[in-house]
N, C-alpha and C positions, 0 to 999 in steps of 0.2 A: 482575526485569524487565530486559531487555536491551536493546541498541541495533539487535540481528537483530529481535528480535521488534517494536519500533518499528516496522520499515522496514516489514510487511505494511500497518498503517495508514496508512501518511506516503506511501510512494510512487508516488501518486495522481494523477491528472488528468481531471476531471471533466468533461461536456458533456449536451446536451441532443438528443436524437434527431431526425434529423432537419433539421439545418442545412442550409442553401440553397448554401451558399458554402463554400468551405478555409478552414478557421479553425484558429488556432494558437496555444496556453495552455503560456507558461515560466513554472516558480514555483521557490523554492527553500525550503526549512527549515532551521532552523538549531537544533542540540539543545544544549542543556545539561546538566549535573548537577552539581549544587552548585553552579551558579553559573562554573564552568569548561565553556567549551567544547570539547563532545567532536566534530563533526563535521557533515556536510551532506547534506543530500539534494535532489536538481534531477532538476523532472517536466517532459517534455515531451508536450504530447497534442495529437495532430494529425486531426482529424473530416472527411470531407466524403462529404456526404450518406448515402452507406449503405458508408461505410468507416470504423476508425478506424485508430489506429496510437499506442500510452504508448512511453515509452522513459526509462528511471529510471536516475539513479546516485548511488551513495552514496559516501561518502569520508570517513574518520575524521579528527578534527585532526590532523598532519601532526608537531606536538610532541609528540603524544602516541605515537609510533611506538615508546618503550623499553617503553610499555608495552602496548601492544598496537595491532594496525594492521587494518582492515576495510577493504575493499573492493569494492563490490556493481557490476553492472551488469544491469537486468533490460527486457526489451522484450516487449509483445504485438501481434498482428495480428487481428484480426476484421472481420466483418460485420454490418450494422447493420441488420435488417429488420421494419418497424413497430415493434411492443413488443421485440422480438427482437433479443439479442445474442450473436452467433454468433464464437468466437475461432476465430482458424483456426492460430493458432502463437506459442506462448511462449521465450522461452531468457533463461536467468539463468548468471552466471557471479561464483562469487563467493569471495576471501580474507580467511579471520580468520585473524591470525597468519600463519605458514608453510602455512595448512591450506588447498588451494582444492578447489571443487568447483561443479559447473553442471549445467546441466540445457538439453534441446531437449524439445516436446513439439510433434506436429501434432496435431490437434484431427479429427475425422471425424466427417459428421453421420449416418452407419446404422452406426459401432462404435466400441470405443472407442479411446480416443488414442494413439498412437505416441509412445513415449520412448523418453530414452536419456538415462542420467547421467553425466557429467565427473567429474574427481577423483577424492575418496575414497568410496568405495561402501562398504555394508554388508560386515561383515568374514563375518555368517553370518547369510542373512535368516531364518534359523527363529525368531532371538532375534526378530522381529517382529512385530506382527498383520500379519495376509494382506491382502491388495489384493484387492478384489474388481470385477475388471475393467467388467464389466458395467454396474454401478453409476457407475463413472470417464465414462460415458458424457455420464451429466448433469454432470457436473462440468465448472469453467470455472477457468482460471491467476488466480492471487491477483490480477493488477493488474486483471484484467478485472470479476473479483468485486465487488471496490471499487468500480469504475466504474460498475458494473450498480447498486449502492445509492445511490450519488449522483443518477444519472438519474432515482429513485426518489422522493427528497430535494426534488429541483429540481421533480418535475411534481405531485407531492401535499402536499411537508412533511411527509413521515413519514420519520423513521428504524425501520424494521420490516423484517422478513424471514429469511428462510434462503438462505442463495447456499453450496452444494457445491462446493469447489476441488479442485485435485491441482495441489501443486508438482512433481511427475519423483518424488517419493520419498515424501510426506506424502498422505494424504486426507484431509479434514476438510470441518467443515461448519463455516462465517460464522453467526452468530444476533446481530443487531442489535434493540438495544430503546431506545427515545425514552428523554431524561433528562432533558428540559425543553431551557429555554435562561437561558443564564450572559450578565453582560457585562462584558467586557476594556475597561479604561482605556487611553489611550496609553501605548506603550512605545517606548525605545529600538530594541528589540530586533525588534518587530514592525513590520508595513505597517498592522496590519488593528486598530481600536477600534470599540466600539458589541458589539452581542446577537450569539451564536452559538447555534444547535444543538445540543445535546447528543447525542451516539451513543454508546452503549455496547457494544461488542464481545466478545462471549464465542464459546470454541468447542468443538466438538464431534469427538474424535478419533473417525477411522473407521475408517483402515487404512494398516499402512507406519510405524506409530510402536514404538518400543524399549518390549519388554511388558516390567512391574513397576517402570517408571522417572517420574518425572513429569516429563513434558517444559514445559516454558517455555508453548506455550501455552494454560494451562491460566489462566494470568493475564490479566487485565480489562484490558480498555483504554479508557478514555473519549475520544474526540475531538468538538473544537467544529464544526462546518462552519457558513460563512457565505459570501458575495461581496464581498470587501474593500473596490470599489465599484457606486453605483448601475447595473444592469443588468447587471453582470459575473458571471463562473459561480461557482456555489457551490465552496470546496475548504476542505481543514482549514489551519484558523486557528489553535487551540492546543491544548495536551495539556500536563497535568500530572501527574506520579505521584508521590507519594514512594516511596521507597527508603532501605533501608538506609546507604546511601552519601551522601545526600541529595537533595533535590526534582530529576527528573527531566523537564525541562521541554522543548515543541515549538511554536517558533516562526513563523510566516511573513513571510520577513525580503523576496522579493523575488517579485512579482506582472506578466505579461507578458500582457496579451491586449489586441487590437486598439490603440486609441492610445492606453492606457494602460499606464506602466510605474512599478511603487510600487518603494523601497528603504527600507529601515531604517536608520535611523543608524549601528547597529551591525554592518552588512548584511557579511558576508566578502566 
């Protein structure tokens, strides 16, 4: 389990379809492992009416740079119409290590999407499964995916479904399955105590992935979703994994929507 693969789950920002008014949701997460903290994640989701707009950035602990340094920044644009969530453009830009790479995608609704990848590219896409362009049609950028199952979340209470992505290089399919609900004590480290949600995240590789290799997400991920507080929007609250390394843990350390603003003790 990784701190890349984290970031498809964590860097999130949830809403309900349909708002009357501009509304605007800052959260942050704060990751551990083993009890040392490895770095941050800060969502910004901004909704009104039949618009949205995420905007995510990640950042590794800053002592931790001799041994490796991450850097994410990822943004989506769409449309929001009835049950309907229509992206209209993605771009992600991002350094592990010395290594950077990004991505632009525009989104079309009669073909499939426009990309264009930054960085380091495939060095010979044959070593890959094919894209099947077509298919990319239905597909929707990770931050929108997530959004699109929260919406889900917030109007029924079911964590269920299949949501189709393409990050600019990856195809795959999202498959969420209910896990009940867990309850978090106070924490230092957290805003959020009381029952979460259970989500289980598993995927389903399609096209664009290194054949004979097992790529990273082929690993589970469980995340809590709840509303920190009474009336506020559901987001992930915690994630726990172990690993070989030690318990690999995701907190919600800082919670912004309307005239509520939570902090964690241990908040960076």
């Amino acid at each position: 389990m990784s701190i890349r693969n984290i970031a498809l789950g964590t860097l999130v920002a949830v809403g309900t379809v349909g708002v009357a008014k501009a509304e605007t949701l800052n959260m942050t997460h704060s990751v551990y492992l083993g009890g040392f903290f490895m770095g941050t994640f800060q969502t910004e989701f901004n909704q009104l009416n039949d618009s949205y707009s995420i905007k995510a950035v990640a950042k590794s602990n800053r002592k931790l740079d001799w041994f490796f340094t991450w850097d994410a920044v990822a943004s989506s644009e769409g449309k929001l119409s009835g049950n309907k969530i229509l992206p209209s453009e993605h771009r992600y830009q991002s350094k592990w290590k010395d290594e950077q790479r990004g991505a632009e995608i525009l989104f079309q609704t009669a073909a499939p999407p426009k990309y264009e990848l930054t960085g380091k590219k495939p060095n010979n896409p044959k070593k890959s499964t094919p894209l099947k362009h077509v298919e990319l049609m239905k597909a929707v950028d990770p931050l929108t995916a997530i959004m699109a199952a929260t919406f889900k979340l917030e109007s029924d209470g079911k964590c269920n479904g299949q949501y189709p992505v393409f990050d600019g290089r990856r195809h795959y399919e999202i498959n969420l399955k209910d896990i009940g609900v867990a309850s978090f004590k106070k924490s230092n480290y957290s805003v959020f105590k009381g029952e979460a949600k259970g989500c289980r995240i598993t995927y389903n590789k399609l096209g664009g992935f290194k054949k004979n290799s097992n790529f990273e997400l082929e690993d589970d991920l469980d995340i809590y979703m709840a509303a920190p507080v009474p009336g506020g929007r559901i987001v992930p609250v915690r994630m726990s994994v172990d690993t070989e390394l030690g318990g690999f843990e995701l907190h919600l350390e800082r919670y912004k929507f309307r005239d509520v603003q939570l902090a964690s003790r241990n908040a960076k």
